[in-house]
C-alpha positions as CSV (number, residue, x, y, z in Angstrom):
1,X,110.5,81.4,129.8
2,X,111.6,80.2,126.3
3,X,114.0,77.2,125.8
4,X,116.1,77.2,122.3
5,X,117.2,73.5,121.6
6,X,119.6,72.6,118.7
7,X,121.6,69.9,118.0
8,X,119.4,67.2,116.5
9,X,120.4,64.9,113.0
10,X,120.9,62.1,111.4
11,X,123.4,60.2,111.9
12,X,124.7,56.0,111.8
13,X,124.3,53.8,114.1
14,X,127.5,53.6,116.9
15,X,127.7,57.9,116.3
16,X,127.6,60.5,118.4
17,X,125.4,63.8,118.6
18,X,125.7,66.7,120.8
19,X,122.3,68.5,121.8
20,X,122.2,71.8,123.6
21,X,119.1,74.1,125.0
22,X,119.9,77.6,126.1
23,X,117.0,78.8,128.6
24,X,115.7,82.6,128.3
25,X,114.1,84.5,130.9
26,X,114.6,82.5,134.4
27,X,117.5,82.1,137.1
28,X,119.0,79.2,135.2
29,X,121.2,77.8,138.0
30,X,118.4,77.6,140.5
31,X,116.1,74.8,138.4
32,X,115.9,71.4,137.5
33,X,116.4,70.5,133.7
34,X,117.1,68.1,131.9
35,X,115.9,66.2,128.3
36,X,112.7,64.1,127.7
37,X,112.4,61.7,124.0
38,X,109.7,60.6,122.3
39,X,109.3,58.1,119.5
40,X,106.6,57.6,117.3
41,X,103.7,56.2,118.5
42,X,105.3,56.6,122.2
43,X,105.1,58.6,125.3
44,X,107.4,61.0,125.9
45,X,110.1,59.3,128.3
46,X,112.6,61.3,130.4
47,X,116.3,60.6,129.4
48,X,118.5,62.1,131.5
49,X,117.9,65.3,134.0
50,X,119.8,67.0,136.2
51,X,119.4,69.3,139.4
52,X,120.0,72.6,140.4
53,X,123.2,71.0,142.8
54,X,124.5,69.2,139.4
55,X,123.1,65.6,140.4
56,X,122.3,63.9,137.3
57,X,120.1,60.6,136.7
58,X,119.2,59.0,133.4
59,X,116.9,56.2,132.2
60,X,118.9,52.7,132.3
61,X,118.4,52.1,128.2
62,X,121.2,55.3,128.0
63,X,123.3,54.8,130.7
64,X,126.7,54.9,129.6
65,X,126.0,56.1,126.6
66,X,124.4,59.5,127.3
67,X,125.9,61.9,129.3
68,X,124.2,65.2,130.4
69,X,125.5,68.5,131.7
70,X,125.3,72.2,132.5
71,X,126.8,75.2,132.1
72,X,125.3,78.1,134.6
73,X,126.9,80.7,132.8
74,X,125.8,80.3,129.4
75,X,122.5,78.6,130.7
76,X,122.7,75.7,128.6
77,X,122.1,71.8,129.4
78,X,123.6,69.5,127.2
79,X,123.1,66.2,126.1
80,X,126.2,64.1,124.8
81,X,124.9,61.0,123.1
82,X,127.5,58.3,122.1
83,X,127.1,54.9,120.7
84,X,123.9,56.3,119.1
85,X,121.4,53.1,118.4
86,X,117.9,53.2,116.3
87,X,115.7,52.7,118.9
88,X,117.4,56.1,120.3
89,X,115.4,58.3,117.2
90,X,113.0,60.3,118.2
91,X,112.2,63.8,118.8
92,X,113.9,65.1,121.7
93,X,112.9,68.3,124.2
94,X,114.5,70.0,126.7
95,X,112.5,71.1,130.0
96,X,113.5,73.1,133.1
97,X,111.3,72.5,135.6
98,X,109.7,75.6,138.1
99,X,106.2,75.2,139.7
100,X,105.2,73.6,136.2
101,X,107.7,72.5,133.4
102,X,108.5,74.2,130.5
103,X,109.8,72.6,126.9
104,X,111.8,73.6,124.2
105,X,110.5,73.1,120.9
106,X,112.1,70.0,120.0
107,X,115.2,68.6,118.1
108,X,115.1,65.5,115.8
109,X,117.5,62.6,116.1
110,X,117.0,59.9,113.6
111,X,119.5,56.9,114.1
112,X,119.8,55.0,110.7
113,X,122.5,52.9,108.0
């Protein structure tokens, strides 16, 4: 299973990034995935995930904000991040999750004027 995330930046505050994650090597439609965060000197936190029936939650610090989806064909999850804010840097990861989860290697976001 390998997970290929891209997307990440730098970018002002009230902008907007677009992060994708193309899985390799699994039945994508079938699994859970969805996008964790972590800031320095935090835990990793999930943002927003989404299941294999496209039911979506996120944490309540993004909602309306962030928006995540999927695309079965190309086996890609996105994550559509609008009204980006500093507190929202960190590095970000993409999971799909079968008997254990497993990550992508991790896209920067760094929200800054």
């Amino acid at each position: 299973v390998q997970l290929q995330a891209s997307g990440g930046g730098f970018v002002q505050p009230g902008g907007s990034l677009n992060l994708s994650c193309t899985a390799h090597g699994i039945n994508f439609p079938f699994y859970n995935v969805g996008w964790y965060r972590q800031a320095p000197g935090q835990q990793r936190e999930l943002v927003a995930g989404i299941t294999s029936t496209g039911r979506s939650n996120s944490v309540d610090s993004v909602k309306g904000r962030f928006s995540i989806s999927r695309d079965n064909a190309k086996k890609t999850v996105y994550l559509q991040m609008d009204n980006l804010k500093e507190e929202d840097t960190a590095v970000y990861y993409c999971y799909v999750q079968l008997s254990t989860y497993y990550w992508g290697q991790g896209t920067q976001v760094t929200v800054s004027s």
